[in-house]
C-alpha positions in Angstrom: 10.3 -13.7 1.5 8.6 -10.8 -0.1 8.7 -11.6 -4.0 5.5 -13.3 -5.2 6.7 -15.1 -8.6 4.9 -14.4 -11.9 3.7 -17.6 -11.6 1.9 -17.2 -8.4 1.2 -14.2 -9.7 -0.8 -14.7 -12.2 -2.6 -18.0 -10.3 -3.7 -15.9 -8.0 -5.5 -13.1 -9.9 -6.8 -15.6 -12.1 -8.1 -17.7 -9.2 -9.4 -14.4 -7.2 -10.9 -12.4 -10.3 -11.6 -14.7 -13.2 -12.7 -17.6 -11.4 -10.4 -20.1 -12.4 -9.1 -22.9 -10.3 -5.5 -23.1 -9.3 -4.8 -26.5 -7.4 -2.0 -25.1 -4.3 1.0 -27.1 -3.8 0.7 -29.7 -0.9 3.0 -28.6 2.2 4.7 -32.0 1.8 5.7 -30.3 -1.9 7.0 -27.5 -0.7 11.2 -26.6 -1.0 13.6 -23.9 -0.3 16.2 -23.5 -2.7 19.7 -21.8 -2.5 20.3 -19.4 -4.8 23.7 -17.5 -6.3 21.9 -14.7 -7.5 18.5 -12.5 -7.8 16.2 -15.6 -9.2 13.6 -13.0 -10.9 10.2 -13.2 -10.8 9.9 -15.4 -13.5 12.2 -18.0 -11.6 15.4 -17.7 -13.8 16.7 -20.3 -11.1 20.6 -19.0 -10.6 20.0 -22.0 -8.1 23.1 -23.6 -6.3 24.1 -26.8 -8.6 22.6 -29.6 -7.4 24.1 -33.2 -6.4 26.7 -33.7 -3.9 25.7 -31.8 -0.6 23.1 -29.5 -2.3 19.2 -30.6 -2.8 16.2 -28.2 -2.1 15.0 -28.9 1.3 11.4 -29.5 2.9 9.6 -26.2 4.3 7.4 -28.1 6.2 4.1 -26.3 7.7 3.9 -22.2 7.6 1.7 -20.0 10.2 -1.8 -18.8 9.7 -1.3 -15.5 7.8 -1.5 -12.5 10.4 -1.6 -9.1 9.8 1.9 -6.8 9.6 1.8 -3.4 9.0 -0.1 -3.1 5.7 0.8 -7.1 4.7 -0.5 -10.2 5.5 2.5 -12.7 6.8 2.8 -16.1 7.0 6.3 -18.1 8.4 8.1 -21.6 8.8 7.1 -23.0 11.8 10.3 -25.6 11.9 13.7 -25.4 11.3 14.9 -25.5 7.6 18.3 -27.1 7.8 20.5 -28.1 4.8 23.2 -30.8 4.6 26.7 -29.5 5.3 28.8 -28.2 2.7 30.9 -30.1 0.5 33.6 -29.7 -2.5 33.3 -26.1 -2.7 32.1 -22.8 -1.2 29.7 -21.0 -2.1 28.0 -17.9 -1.4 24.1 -17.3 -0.9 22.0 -14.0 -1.9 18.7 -15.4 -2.2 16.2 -17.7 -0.9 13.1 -19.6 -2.8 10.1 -21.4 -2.6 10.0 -23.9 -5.5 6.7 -26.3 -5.4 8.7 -29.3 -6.7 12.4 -31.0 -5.5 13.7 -30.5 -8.5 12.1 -28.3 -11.4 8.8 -27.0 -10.6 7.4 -23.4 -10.7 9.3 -20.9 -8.5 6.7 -19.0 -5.8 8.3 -16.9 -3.5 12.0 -15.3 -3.7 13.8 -13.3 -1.4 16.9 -11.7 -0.8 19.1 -12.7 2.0 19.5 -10.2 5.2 23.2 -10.3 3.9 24.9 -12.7 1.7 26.0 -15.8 3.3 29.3 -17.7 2.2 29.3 -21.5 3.1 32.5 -23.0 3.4 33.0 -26.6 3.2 31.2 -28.5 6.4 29.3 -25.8 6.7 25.7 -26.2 7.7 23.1 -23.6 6.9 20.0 -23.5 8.6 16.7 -21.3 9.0 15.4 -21.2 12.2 11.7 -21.0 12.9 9.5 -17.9 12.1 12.9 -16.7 9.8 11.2 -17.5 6.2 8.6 -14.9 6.3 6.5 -14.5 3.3 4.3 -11.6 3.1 1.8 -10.2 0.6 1.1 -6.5 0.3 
């Protein structure tokens, strides 16, 4: 997960440089969405539609950041795993951290390694350590 959204974007310089508080999301907030297509930094969604099979899922806990390369990186320390698919496939080219279940500002985005095309019964899952987020 390499995208920092404009939104955490602009927290964070405001936090770091003008001295104004940003509140973090809790852990227990945090979701990974599905999504279609490129989400953009702003969070234009392109999110898989929810109901039926499909609801962002918990991240739970991340690692202590540690240094890679010339980045800082942090990943999920337990499995992400969604529900299996149902009514229709679907294909998935990126990966987000929302700070919400539903709505809610967008923080990370990534692509996937390669897009992924769930069938119905499918089950899609992240191992842990495969959500890395990283900061440059």
């Amino acid at each position: 997960m390499s995208g920092l959204s404009t939104y955490s974007q602009t927290n964070l310089l405001n936090a770091l440089l003008r001295g104004t508080n940003f509140t973090a999301p809790t852990v227990s907030a945090l979701r990974l969405a599905l999504c279609t297509a490129d989400p953009t930094q702003a969070g234009s969604l392109n999110e898989v539609a929810s109901g039926g099979w499909y609801t962002r899922m918990p991240t739970g806990t991340f690692t202590a950041p540690s240094p890679a390369g010339s980045a800082s990186q942090s990943s999920n320390v337990a499995a992400v795993t969604f529900p299996a698919v149902t009514g229709a496939a679907v294909t998935i080219t990126f990966v987000a951290i929302y700070d919400a279940s539903t709505a809610g500002n967008m923080l990370f985005s990534a692509p996937m390694t390669s897009p992924k095309t769930l069938q119905i019964g499918d089950v899609l899952s992240f191992a842990p350590g495969t959500l890395v987020a990283s900061m440059d």
